[in-house]
BAMI-724012 format. One line per 4 residues: number of its first residue (from 1); for each residue x, y, z of C-alpha. Coordinates in pm, 1 decimal. Layout:
BAMI-724012
NUM = X/Y/Z; ...
end
This chain:
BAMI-724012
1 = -946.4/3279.9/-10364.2; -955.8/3511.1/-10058.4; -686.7/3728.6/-9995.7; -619.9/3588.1/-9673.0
5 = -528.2/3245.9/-9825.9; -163.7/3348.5/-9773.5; -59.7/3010.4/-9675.2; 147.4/2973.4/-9283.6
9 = 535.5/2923.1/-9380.4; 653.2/2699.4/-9108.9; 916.3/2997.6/-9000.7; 609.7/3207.8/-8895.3
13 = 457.0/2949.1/-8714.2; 743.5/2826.2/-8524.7; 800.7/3231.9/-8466.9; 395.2/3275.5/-8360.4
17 = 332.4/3026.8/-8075.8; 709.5/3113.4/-7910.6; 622.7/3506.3/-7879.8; 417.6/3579.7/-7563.1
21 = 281.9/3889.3/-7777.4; 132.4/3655.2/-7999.5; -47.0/3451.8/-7712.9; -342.7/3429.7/-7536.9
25 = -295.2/3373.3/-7175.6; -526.2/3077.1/-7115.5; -615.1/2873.8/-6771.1; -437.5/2671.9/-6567.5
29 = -521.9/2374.2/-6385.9; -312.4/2171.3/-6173.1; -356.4/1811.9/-5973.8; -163.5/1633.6/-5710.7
33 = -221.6/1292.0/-5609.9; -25.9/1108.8/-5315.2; 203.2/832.5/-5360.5; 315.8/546.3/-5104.2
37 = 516.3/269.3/-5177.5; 430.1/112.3/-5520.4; 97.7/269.2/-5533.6; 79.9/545.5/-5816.9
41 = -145.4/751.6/-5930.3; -124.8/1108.7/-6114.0; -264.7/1383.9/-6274.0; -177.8/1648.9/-6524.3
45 = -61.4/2029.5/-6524.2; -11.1/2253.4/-6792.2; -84.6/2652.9/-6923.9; -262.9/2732.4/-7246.2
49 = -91.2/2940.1/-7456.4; -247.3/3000.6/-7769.7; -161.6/3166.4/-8139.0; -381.1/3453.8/-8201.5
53 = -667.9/3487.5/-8388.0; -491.3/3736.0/-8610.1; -199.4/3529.0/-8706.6; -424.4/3248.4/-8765.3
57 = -644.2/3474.4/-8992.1; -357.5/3579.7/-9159.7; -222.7/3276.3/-9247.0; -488.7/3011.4/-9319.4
61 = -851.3/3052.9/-9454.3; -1005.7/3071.5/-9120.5; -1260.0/3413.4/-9035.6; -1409.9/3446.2/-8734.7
65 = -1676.7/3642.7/-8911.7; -1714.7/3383.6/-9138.7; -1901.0/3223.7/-8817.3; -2188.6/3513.7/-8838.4
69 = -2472.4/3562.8/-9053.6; -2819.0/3705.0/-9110.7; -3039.2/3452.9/-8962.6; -3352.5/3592.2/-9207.4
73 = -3182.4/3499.4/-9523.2; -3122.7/3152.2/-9414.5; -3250.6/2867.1/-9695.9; -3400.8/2609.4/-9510.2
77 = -3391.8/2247.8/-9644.2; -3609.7/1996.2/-9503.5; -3440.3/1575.0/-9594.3; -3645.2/1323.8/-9619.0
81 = -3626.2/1011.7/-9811.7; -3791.3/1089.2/-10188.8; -3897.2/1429.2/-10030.3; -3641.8/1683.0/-9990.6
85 = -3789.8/1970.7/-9975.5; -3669.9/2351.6/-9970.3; -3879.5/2662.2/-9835.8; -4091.1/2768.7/-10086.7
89 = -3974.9/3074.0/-10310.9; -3655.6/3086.7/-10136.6; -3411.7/3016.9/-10343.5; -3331.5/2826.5/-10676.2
93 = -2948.0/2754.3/-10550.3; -3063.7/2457.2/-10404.8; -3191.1/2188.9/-10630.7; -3350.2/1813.6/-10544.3
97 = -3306.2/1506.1/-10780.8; -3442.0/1170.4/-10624.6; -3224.6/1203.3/-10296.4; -2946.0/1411.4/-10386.7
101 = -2965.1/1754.0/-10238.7; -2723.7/2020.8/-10469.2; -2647.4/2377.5/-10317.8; -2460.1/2584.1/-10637.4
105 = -2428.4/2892.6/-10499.8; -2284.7/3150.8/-10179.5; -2533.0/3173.8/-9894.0; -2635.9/2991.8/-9597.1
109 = -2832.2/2669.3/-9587.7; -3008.3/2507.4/-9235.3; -3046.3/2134.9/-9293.7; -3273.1/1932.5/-9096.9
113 = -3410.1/1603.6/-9132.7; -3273.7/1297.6/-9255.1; -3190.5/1058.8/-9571.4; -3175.3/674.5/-9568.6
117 = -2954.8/674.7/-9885.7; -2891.6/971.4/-10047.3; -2637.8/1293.9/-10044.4; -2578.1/1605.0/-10013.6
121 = -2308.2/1815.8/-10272.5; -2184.1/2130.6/-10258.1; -2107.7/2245.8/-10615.8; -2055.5/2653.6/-10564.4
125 = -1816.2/2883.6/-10803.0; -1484.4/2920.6/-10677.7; -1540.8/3240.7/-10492.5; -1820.3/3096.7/-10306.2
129 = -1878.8/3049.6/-9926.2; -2132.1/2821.5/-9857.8; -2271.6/2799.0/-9517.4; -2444.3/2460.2/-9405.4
133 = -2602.0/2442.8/-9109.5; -2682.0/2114.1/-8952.0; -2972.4/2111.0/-8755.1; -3073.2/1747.1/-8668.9
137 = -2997.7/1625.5/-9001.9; -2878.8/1245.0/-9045.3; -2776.6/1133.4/-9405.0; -2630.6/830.7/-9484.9
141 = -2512.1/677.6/-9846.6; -2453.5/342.2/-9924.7; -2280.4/394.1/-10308.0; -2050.1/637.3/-10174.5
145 = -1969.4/974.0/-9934.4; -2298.2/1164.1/-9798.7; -2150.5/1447.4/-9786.1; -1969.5/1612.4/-10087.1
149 = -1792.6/1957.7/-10140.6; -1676.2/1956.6/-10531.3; -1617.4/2333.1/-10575.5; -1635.2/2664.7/-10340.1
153 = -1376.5/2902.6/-10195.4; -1487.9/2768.0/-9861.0; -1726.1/2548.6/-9713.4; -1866.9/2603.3/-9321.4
157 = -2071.7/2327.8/-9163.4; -2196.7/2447.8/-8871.7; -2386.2/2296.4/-8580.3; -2632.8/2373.1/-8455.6
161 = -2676.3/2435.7/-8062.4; -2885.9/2158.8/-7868.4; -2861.5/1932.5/-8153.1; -2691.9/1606.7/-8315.1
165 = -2619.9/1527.3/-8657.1; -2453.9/1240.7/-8836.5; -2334.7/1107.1/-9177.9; -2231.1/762.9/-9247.5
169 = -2085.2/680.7/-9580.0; -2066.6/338.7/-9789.3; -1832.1/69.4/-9708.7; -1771.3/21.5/-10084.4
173 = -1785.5/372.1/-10293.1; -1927.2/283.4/-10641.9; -1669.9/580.6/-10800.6; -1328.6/525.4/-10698.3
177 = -1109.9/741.7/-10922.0; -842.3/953.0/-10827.6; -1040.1/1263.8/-10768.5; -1334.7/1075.5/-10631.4
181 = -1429.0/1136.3/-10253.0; -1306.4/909.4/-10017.0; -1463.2/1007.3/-9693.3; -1803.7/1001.9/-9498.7
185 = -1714.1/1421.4/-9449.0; -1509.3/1517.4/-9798.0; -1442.0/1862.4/-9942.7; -1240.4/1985.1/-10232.5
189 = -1259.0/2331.9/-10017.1; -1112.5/2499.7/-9747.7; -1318.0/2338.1/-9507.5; -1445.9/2508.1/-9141.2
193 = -1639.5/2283.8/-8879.3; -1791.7/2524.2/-8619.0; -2072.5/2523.4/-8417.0; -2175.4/2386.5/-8043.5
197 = -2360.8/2121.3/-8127.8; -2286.8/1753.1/-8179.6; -2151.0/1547.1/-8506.8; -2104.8/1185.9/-8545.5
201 = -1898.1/1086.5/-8895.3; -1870.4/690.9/-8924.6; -1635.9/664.6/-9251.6; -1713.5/310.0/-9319.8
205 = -1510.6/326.8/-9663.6; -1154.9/486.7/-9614.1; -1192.1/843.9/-9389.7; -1369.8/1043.3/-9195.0
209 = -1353.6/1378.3/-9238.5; -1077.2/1523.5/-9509.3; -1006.2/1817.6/-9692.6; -782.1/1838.3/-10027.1
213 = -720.4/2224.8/-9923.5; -701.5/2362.5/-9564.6; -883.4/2249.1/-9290.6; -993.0/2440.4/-8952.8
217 = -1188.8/2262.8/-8642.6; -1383.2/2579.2/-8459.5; -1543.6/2407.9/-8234.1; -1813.3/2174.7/-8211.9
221 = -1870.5/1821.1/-8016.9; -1736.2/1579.7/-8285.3; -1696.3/1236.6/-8317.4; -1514.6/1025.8/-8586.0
225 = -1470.0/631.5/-8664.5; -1281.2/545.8/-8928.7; -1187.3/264.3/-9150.9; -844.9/446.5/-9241.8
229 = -759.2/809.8/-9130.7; -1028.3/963.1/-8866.3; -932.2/1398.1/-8985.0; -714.8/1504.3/-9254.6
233 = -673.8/1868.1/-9406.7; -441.4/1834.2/-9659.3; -266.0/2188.8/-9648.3; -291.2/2220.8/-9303.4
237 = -517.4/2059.7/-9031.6; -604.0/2296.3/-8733.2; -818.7/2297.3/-8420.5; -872.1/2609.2/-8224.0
241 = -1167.8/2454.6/-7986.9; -1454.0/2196.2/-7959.8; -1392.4/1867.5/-7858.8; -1285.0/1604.3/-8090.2
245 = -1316.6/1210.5/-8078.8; -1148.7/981.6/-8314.6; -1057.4/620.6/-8362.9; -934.7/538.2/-8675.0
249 = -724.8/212.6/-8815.6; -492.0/421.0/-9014.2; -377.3/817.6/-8872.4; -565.9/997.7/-8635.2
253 = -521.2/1375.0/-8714.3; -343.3/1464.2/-8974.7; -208.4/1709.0/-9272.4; -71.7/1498.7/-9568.9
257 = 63.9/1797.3/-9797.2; 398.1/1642.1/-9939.8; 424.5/1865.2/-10195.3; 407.7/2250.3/-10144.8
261 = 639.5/2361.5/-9946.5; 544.3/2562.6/-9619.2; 231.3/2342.7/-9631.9; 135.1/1972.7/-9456.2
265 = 156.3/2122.1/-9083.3; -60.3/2048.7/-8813.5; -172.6/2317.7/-8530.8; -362.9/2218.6/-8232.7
269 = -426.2/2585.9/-8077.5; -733.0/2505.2/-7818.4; -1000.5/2256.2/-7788.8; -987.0/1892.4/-7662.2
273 = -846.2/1639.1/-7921.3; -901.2/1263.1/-7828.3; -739.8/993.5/-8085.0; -728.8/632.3/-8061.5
277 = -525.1/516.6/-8416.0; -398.4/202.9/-8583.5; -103.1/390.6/-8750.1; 11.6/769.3/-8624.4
281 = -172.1/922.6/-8348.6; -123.7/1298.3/-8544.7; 73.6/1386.6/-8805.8; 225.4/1636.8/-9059.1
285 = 469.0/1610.7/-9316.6; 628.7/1961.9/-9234.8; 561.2/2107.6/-8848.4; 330.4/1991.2/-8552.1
289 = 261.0/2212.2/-8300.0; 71.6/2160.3/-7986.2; 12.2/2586.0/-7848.1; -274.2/2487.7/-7665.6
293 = -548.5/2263.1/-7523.9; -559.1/1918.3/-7396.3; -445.1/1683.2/-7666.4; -443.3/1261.5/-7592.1
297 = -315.2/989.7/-7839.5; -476.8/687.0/-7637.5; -296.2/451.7/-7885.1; -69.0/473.1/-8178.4
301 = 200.0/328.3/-8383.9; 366.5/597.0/-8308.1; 210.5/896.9/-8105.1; 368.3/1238.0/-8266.6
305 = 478.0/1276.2/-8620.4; 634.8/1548.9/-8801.4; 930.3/1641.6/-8952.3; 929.7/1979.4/-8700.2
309 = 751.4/1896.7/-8359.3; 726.4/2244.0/-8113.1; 527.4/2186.2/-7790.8; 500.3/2527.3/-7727.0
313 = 151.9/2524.0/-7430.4; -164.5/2351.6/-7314.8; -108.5/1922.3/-7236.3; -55.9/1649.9/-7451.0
317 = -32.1/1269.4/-7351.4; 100.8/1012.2/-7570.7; 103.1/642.1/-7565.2; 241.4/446.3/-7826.4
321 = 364.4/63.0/-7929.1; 664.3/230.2/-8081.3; 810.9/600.4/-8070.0; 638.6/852.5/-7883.2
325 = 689.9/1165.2/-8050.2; 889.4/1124.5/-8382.4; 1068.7/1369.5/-8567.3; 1130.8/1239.6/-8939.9
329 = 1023.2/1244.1/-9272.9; 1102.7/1519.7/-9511.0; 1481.9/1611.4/-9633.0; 1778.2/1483.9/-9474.4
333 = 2124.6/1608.0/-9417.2; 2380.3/1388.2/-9319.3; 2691.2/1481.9/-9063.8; 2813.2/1356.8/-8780.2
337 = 2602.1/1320.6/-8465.5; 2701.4/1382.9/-8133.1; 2491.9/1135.9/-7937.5; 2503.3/1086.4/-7588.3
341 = 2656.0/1393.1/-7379.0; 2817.4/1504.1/-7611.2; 3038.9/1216.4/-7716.3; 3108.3/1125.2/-8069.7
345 = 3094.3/768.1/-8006.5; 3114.4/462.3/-8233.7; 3115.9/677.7/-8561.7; 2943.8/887.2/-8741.1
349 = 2511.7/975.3/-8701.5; 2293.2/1078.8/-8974.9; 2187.0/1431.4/-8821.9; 1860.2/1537.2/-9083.0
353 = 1654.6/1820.8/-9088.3; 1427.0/1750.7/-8801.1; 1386.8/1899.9/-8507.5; 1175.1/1861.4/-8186.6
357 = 1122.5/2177.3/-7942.1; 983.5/2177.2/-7646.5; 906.9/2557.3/-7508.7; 606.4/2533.3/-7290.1
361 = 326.0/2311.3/-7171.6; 345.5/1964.5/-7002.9; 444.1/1638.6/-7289.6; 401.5/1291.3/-7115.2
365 = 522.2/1026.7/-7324.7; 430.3/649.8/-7256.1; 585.9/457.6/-7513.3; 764.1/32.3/-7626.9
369 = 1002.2/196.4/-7866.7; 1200.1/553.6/-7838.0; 985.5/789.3/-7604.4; 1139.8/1160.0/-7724.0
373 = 1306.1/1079.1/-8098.0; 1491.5/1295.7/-8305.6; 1595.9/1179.7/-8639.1; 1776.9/1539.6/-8587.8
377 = 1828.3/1786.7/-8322.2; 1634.6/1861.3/-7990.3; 1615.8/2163.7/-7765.6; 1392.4/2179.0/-7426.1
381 = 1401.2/2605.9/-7319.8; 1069.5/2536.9/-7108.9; 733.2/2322.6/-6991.3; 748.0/1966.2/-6845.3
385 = 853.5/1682.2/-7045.4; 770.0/1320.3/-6873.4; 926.3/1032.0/-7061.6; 814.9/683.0/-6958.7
389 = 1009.1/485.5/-7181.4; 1088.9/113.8/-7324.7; 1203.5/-126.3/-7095.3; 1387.5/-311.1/-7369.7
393 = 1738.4/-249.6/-7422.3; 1708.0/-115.3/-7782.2; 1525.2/188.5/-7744.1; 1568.8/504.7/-7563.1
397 = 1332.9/742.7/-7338.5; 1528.1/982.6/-7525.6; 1674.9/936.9/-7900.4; 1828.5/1220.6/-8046.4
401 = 2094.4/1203.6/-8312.0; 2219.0/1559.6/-8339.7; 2257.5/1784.8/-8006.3; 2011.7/1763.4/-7692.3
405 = 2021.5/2082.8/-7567.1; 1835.2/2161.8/-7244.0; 1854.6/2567.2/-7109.8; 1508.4/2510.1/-6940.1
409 = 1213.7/2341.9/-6804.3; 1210.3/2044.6/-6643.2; 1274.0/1698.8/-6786.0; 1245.3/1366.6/-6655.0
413 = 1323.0/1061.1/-6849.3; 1265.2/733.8/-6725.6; 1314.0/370.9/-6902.3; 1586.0/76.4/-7003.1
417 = 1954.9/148.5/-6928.1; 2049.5/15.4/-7306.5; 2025.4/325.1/-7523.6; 2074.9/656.1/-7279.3
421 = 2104.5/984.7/-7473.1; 2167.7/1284.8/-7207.8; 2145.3/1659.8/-7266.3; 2464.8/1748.3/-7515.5
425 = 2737.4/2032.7/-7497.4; 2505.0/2345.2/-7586.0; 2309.4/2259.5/-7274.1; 2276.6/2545.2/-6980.3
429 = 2044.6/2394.8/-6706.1; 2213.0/2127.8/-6543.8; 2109.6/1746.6/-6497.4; 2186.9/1419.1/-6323.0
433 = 2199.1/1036.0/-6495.0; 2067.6/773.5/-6271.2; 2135.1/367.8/-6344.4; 1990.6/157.7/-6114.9
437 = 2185.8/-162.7/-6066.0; 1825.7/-362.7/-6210.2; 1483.1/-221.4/-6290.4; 1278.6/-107.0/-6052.9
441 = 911.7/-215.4/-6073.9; 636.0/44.1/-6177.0; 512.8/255.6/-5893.8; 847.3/276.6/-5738.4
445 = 937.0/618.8/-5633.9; 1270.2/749.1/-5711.2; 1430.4/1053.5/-5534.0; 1679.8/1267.5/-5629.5
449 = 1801.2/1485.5/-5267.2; 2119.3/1729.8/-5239.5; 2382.3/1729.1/-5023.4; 2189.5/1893.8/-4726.3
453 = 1912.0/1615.5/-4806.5; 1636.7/1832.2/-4935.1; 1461.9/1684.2/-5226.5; 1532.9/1819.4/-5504.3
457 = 1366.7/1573.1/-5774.7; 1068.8/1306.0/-5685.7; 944.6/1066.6/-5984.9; 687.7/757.3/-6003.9
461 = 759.6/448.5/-6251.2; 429.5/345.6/-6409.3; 666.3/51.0/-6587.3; 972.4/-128.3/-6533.5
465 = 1282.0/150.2/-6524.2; 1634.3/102.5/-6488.3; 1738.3/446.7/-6583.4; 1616.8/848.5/-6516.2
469 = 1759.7/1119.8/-6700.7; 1655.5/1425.9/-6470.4; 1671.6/1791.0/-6557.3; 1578.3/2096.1/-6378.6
473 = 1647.4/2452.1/-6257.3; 1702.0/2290.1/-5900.6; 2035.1/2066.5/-6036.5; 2332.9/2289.6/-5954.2
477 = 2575.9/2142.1/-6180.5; 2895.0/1940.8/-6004.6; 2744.1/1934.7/-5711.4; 2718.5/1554.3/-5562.0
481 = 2336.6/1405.9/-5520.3; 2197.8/1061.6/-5367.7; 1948.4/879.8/-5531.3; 1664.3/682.2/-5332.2
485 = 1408.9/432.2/-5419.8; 1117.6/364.0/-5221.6; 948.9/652.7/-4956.8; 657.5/877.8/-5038.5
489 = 616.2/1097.5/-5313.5; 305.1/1387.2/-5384.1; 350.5/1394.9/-5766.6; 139.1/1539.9/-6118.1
493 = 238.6/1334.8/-6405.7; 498.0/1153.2/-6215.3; 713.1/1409.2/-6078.7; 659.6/1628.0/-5789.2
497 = 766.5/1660.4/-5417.6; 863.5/1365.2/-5198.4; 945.5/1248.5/-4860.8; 1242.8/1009.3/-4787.3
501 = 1074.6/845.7/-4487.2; 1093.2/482.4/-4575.9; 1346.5/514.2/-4889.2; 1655.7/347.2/-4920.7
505 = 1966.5/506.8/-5041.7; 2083.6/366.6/-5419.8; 2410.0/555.3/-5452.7; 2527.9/916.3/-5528.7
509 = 2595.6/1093.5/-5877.5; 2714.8/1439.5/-5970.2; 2496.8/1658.1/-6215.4; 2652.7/1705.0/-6509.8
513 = 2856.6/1380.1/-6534.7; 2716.0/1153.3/-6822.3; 2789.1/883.8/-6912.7; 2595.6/727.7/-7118.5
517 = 2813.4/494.5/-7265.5; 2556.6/262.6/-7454.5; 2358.5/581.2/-7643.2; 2384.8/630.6/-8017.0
521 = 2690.4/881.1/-8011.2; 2891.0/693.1/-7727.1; 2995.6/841.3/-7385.7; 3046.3/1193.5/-7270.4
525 = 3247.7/1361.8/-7003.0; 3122.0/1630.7/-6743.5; 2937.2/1935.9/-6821.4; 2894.2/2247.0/-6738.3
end
């Protein structure tokens, strides 16, 4: 293997996309949209802020130069159904039996053309990188996977600019062992997608794309249906740019690694990543991180899930029939929690080794069940977290069972009034708890203003809400505020600046003062 298979421990990660000399200052777009009365409507904002090249290099099988080669020593292979051909005199790596297509050696391969039924296989030594090129080429199998990397060190497919590929496996494969491929896209590889043009993988059978090693999305326009998962590395799963499409019935992006340690984590460092699942939108057994790009979970079980979740830069949106983002899995260490403000509450918590951290970027969480869940601990040092939570008594916007500690950013939590958690004890930046007397209807807008009547915190329902858990640097802690419903508000995913023209005054609260009395770990008393 390649000396820079020195596997990512989840300590260098976490350590990587926190640094700002590890970044890569990225773009930053912003959007306001006006609010009246019940109307809504909203936009996002965020800042990219990516882990660098070299640390990636460094810790997964990814090269950038990997992505360059000598275009004259290309082997081109022409598909075609009982007529694969391969340019004459080129090479005698590539060999053709009915409609199988074999490649046994290093080198790089342009495929164009297409197969009705056959495959291709990769089936290189162990030091081997084999670069495939996909140039138009359309193969579909109806025993089993079209596409099939049994041995390399690494395995490129590559798209070509200005065109579209595809491969569509069998809804039945004909070998189903344990080590038999089980997707349309399957390698046994490190695995690199890269490229600018355009891939469809239908994985009729079980998934789409997956990798039994590690797994790197370079770029590329990519899109994925899937009978099970939609993209699975098994080491790690990362994408670092292109623009990614996936529906599956089962998880949408994913890194299944239960056994190594410092391996099964997830990176989404650039790129657009799009997933519509039946089960978890993305997920790792060790760490998620989102350090970059514009990441959607259109539909999940549950959207985010990892034993370690860092939002560290770039967007993410997550909608979800239960938890939002979901911290769990993995070991567990039971103490007691400290719930709600700080308050130990009706007994004891099981506080585990999970952890959710929330240092940059903008998270907006739509979710029926707990929006922001912690099986663990939770910090929030920076970024915008949204939270539009259940509006059933039994769930939480925020669920946390160790310490919520807030020192930063800006935090708005919005759902029932059943199951409150508020920031705990360790928490620096101030916050106010608002209970409405009943739930408000979605599109209300609910202000937050100070005692000279400024302002201070503007936020949109897009669901029923009967309770807002605000944090931000513009809380000075004991000071009194009045909350508002109703007026106008100029917001980007749900919060921004408003106006209280119109609104009408719901009461007054001091920030700080939680209580919180219904929330796993019971009541707490002022802070700060």
């Amino acid at each position: 293997m390649k000396s820079l298979r020195s596997y990512l421990s989840v300590a260098a990660l976490t350590l990587a996309v926190s640094l700002a000399g590890c970044s890569v200052a990225g773009s930053t777009s912003t959007g306001v949209s006006a609010v009246s009365g019940t109307g809504t409507s909203s936009t996002t904002t965020g800042t990219a802020q990516a882990v660098s090249l070299d640390t990636l290099a460094a810790d997964t099988h990814y090269d950038a130069d990997d992505l360059t080669w000598d275009a004259a020593a290309e082997v081109a292979v022409t598909l075609a159904d009982g007529a694969s051909s391969v340019a004459s005199g080129s090479t005698d790596a590539v060999t053709v039996d009915g409609d199988t297509v074999t490649i046994s050696a290093a080198g790089t391969y342009r495929l164009s053309g297409s197969l009705a039924d056959g495959q291709i296989v990769v089936a290189a030594a162990e030091e081997d990188t084999v670069r495939i090129i996909l140039d138009g080429a359309s193969v579909t199998s109806s025993t089993g996977s079209p596409f099939v990397v049994q041995s390399a060190d690494e395995a490129i497919v590559y798209l070509a600019d200005g065109t579209s590929s595809s491969l569509t496996d069998a809804a039945t494969y004909a070998d189903q062992g344990t080590d038999a491929p089980n997707a349309a896209l399957y390698s046994m590889a490190d695995l690199t997608i890269a490229g600018t043009g355009t891939l469809t993988v239908d994985g009729n059978y079980n998934d789409g794309i997956s990798s039994k090693d590690g797994l790197a999305l370079a770029a590329g326009t990519v899109t994925v249906d899937a009978a099970d998962d939609g993209i699975v590395g098994k080491d790690y799963a990362v994408l670092l740019d292109g623009a990614y499409q996936v529906s599956a019935a089962g998880d949408g992006f994913k890194s299944d690694n239960e056994e190594d340690d410092g391996r099964g984590w997830v990176l989404i460092n650039g790129g657009t990543l799009s997933v519509s699942a039946g089960d978890d939108g993305i997920k790792a057994y060790n760490t998620l991180t989102i350090a970059a790009g514009n990441t959607t979970v259109e539909e999940s079980e549950e959207g985010l899930e990892a034993q370690h979740i860092v939002m560290a830069g770039g967007t993410a949106s997550v909608t979800a029939n239960d938890d939002g983002v979901n911290a769990s899995g993995g070991s567990t260490t039971t103490t007691s929690g400290q719930g709600a403000g700080g308050g130990m509450g009706g007994g004891s918590m099981e506080v585990g080794d999970y952890t959710v951290e929330v240092t940059g970027g903008l998270l907006t969480i739509n979710s029926q069940g707990d929006g922001l869940d912690s099986n663990g601990n939770a910090s929030i040092s920076g970024g915008t977290v949204v939270v539009n939570g259940p509006t059933n008594n039994g769930n939480g916007a925020l669920d946390v069972n160790g310490e919520l500690a807030v020192t930063g950013g800006t935090v708005a939590a919005a759902g029932s009034a059943g199951m409150v958690v508020t920031p705990g004890e360790s928490s620096t930046q101030s916050g106010v708890q608002v209970t409405l007397g009943s739930s408000v209807p979605a599109g209300t807008v609910i202000q937050v203003a100070d005692p000279s009547g400024t302002v201070v915190a503007a936020f949109v329902t897009t669901k029923a809400t009967a309770s807002l858990v605000f944090s931000s640097a513009a809380i000075t802690a004991g000071e009194e505020y009045t909350v508002y419903t109703g007026g106008t508000a100029t917001v980007s995913a749900g919060i921004g600046e408003g106006s209280l023209d119109g609104a009408t005054e719901q009461g007054t609260v001091t920030a700080g003062e939680y209580t919180a009395e219904q929330g796993p770990g019971g009541g707490g008393g002022p802070r700060w």
